[in-house]
C-alpha positions as semicolon CSV with decimal commas, in nm:
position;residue;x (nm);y (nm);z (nm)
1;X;3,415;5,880;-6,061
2;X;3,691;5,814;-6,314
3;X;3,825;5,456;-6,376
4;X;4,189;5,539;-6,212
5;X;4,487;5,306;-6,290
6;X;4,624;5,134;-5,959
7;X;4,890;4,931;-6,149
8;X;5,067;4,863;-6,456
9;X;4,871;4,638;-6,684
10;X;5,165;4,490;-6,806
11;X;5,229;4,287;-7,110
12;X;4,931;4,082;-7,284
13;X;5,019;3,887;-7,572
14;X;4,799;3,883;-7,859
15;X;4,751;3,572;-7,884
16;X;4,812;3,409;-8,243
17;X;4,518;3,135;-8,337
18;X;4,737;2,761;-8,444
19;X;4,508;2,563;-8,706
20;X;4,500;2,203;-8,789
21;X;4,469;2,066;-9,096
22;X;4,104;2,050;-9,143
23;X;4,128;2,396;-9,059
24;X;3,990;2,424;-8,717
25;X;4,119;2,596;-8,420
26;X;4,393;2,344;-8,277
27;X;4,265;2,372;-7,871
28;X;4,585;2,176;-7,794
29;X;4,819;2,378;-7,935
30;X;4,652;2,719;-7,847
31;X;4,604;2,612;-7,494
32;X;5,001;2,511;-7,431
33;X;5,124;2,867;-7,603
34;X;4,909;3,035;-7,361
35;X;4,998;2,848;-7,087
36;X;5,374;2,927;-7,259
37;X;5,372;3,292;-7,269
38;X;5,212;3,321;-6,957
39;X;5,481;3,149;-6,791
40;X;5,706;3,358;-6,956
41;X;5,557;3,680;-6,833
42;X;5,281;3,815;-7,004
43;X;5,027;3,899;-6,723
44;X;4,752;3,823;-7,005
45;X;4,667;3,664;-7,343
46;X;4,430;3,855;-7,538
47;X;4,188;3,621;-7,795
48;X;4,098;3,682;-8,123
49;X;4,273;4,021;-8,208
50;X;4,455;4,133;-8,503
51;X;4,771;3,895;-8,449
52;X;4,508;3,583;-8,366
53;X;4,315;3,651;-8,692
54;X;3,981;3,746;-8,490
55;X;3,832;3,873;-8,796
56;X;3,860;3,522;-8,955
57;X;3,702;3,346;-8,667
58;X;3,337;3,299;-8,590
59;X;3,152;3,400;-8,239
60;X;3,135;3,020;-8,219
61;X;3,509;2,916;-8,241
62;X;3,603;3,213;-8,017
63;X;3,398;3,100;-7,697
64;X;3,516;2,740;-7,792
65;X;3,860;2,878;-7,768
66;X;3,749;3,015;-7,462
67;X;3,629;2,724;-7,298
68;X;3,969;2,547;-7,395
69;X;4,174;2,812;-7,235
70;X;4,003;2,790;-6,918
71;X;3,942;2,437;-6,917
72;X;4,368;2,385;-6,947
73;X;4,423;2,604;-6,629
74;X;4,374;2,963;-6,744
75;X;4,203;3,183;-6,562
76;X;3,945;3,385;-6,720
77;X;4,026;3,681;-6,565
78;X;4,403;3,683;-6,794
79;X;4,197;3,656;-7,086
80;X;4,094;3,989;-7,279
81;X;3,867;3,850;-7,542
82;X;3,899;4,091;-7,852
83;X;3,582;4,231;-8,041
84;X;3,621;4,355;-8,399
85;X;3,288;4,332;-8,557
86;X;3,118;4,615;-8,758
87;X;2,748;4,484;-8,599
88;X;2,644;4,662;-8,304
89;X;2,409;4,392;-8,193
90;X;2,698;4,110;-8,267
91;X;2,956;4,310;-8,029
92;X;2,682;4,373;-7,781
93;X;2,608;3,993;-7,769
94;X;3,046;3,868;-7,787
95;X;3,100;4,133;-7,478
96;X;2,817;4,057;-7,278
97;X;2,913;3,618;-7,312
98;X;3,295;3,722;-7,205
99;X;3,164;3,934;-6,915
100;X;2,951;3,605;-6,811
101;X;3,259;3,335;-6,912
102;X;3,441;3,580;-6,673
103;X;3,628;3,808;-6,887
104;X;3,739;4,179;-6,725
105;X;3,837;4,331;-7,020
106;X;3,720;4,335;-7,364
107;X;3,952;4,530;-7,654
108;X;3,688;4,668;-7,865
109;X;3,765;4,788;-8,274
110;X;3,525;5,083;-8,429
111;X;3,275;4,958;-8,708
112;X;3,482;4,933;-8,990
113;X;3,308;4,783;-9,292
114;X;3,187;5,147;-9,407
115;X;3,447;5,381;-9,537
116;X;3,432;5,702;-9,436
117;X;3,212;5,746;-9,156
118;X;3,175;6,072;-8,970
119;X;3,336;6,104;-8,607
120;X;2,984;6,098;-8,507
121;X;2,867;5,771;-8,613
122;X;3,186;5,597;-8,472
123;X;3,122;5,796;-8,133
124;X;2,743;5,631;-8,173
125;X;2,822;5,350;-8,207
126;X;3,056;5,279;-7,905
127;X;2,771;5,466;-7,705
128;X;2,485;5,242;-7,801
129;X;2,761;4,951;-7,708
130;X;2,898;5,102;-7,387
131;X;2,511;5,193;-7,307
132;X;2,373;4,812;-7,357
133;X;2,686;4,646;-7,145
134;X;2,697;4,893;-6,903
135;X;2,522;4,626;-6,612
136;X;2,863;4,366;-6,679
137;X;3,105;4,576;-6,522
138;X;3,343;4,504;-6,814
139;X;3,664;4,691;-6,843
140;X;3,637;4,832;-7,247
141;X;3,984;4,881;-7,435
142;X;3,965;5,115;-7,725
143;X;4,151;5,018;-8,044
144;X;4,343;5,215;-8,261
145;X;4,433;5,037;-8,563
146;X;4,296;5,273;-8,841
147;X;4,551;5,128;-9,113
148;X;4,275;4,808;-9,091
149;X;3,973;4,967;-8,976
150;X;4,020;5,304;-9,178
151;X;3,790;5,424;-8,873
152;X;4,083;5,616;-8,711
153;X;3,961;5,715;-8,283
154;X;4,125;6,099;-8,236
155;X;4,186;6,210;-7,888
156;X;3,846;6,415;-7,908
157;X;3,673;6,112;-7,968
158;X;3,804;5,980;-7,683
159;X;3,793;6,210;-7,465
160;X;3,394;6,235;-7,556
161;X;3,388;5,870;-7,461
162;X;3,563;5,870;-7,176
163;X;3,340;6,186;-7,025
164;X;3,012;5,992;-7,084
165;X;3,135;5,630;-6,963
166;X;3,435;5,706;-6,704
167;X;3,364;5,386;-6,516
168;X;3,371;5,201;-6,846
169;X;3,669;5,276;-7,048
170;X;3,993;5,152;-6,869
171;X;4,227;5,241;-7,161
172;X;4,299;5,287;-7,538
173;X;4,559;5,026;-7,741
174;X;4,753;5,227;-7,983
175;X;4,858;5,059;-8,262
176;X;4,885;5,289;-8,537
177;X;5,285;5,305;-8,469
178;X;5,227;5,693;-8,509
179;X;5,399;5,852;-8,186
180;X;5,262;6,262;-8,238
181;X;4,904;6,030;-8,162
182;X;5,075;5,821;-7,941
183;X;5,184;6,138;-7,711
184;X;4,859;6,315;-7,752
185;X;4,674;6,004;-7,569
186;X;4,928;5,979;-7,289
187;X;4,914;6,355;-7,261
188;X;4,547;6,368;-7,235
189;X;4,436;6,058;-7,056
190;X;4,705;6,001;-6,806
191;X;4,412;5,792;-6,554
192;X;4,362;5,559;-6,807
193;X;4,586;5,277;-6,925
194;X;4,752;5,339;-7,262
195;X;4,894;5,076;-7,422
196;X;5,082;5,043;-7,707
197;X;5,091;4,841;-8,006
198;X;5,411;4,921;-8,173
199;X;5,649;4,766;-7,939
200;X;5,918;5,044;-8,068
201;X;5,733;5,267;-7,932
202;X;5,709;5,124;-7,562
203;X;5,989;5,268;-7,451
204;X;5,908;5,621;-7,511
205;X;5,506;5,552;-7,421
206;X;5,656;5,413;-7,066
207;X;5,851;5,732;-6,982
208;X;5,527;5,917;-7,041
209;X;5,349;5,669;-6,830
210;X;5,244;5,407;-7,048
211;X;5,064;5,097;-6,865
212;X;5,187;4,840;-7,106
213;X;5,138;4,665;-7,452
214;X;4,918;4,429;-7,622
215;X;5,196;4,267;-7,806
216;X;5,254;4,038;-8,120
217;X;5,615;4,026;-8,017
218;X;5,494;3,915;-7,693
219;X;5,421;3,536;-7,880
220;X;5,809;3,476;-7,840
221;X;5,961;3,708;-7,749
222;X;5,831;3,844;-7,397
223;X;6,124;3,911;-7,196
224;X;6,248;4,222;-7,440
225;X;5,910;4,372;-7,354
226;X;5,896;4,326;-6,938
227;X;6,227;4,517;-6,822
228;X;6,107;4,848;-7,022
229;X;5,832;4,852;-6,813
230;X;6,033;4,914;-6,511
231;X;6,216;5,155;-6,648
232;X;6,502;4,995;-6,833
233;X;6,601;5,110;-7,209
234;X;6,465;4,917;-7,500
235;X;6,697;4,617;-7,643
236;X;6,898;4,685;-7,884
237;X;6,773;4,507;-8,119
238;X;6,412;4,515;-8,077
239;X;6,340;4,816;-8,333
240;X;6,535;4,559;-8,577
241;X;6,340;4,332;-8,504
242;X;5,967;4,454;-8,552
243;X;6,120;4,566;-8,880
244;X;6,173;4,285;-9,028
245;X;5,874;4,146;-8,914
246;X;5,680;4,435;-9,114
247;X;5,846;4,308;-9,415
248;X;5,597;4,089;-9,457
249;X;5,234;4,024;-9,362
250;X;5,246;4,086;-8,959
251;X;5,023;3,767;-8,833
252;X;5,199;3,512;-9,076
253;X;5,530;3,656;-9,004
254;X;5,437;3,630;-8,623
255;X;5,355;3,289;-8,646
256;X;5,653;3,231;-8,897
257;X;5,872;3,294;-8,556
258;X;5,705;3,111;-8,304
259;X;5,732;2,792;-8,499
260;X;6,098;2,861;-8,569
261;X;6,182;2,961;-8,162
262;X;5,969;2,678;-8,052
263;X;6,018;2,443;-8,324
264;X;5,676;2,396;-8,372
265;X;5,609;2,386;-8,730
266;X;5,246;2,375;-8,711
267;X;5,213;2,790;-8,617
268;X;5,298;2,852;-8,994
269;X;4,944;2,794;-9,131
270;X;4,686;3,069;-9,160
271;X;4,362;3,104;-9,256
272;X;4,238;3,252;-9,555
273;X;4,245;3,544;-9,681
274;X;4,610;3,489;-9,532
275;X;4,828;3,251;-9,604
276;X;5,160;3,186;-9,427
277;X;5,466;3,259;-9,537
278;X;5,638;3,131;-9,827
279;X;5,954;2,871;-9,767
280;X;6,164;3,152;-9,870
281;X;6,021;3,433;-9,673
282;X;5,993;3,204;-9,366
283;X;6,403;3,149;-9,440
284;X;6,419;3,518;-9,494
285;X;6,268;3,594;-9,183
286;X;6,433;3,375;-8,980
287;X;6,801;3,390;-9,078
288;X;6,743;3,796;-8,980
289;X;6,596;3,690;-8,665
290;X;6,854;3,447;-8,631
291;X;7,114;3,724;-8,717
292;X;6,980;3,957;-8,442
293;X;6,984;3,728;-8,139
294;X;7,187;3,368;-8,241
């Protein structure tokens, strides 16, 4: 039997990762934006993705994260802890600890380290890893990013998947911001929950039947993201607004804004290889954002 959607998934935020100044994860400060955005409206944060620099963090720090979330309040059932590794056994091993923390869905990125890789070796890949977790009864979200992972996932691909492990894959996260690919997955896999990663696309992925978004936007600005999902049209602004955001790195610039909305300068670090924004891109950014909804 097919997994089979039985209710929007709704809005996750992914998450952004705050640093101190040693460097390290700051639990504190991670912890209270959760427990932030949650309040707000997202029905779940998602750890170490793209927007919460998951590729810069070790195994290590993301469980510690983990145990910090939960430890503040959060249950581990709102967390979907993110898996972006190129090491079979490594995602094997991160999946199988957030099924036993308590995890019910892991978002899980293609290998992406080697550069063109036939369909088939991506498709082995998630078999040997949907194959080894198969006892955890974890709920697996494909990811579409191929403008990092150059490891694009085509609807065939996924449709392959999804006929071997039906009870496994729950849904696909879309963030290529390319809506012909976006269409052909809501087309094709309308029992599974597509969500998007382009928030202005959401509008156009709902009325197609769209289950929701794991959103950078979502770190401040949640409440333009939960009306669409009932049906109402997009703000007006909101296209505006991812657009300037992609005028400049995406993670820095999402962190750029939640320090400015929250007036928590501390958000504007990053860890290398990025670095936040500049004092006059962060004034940049913010006077537009500023100029959109002041």
């Amino acid at each position: 039997m097919s997994f089979r959607k039985n209710q929007v998934f709704g809005i996750s935020a992914a998450l952004t990762t705050p640093f101190a100044p040693d460097g390290t994860i700051d639990h504190g400060l991670l912890c209270h934006h959760a427990r932030r955005v949650l309040n707000q409206g997202c029905v779940s944060v998602t750890l170490g993705g793209t927007t919460g620099e998951g590729p810069s963090l070790s195994h290590g720090e993301k469980i510690a994260a983990y145990h910090a979330l939960t430890a503040s309040g959060i249950a581990a059932g709102d967390i979907v802890f993110a898996i972006i590794e190129s090491s079979l056994t490594t995602a094997i091993h991160a999946a199988r600890e957030a099924a036993r923390l308590g995890s019910r869905y892991v978002l899980v990125a293609p290998p992406f380290y080697f550069k063109g890789v036939a369909a088939d070796g991506v498709s082995d890949w998630y078999r040997l890893f949907l194959t080894a977790i198969a006892d955890t009864g974890l709920h697996v979200i494909l990811y579409h990013i191929p403008q990092l992972t150059t490891a694009p996932m085509p609807c065939d691909l996924v449709a392959d998947l999804l006929a071997a492990f039906p009870k496994q894959i729950s849904g696909i996260k879309d963030s290529a911001g390319d809506w012909s690919h976006t269409r052909q997955l809501l087309e094709r896999f309308p029992d599974i929950d597509i969500l998007i990663g382009d928030e202005r696309l959401l509008e156009q992925g709902v009325a197609l039947g769209a289950s929701g978004a794991i959103s950078g936007v979502a770190n401040f600005r949640v409440d333009l993201l939960t009306p669409i999902l009932t049906g109402a049209k997009a703000d007006a602004h909101l296209a505006g607004l991812v657009d300037i955001i992609l005028r400049y790195p995406v993670t820095p610039a999402v962190k750029a804004l939640v320090a400015h909305l929250n007036g928590e300068a501390e958000w504007r670090g990053a860890r290398a290889p990025l670095a936040g924004l500049r004092k006059d891109q962060y004034e940049t950014l913010c006077a537009g954002y500023d100029g959109l909804y002041a």
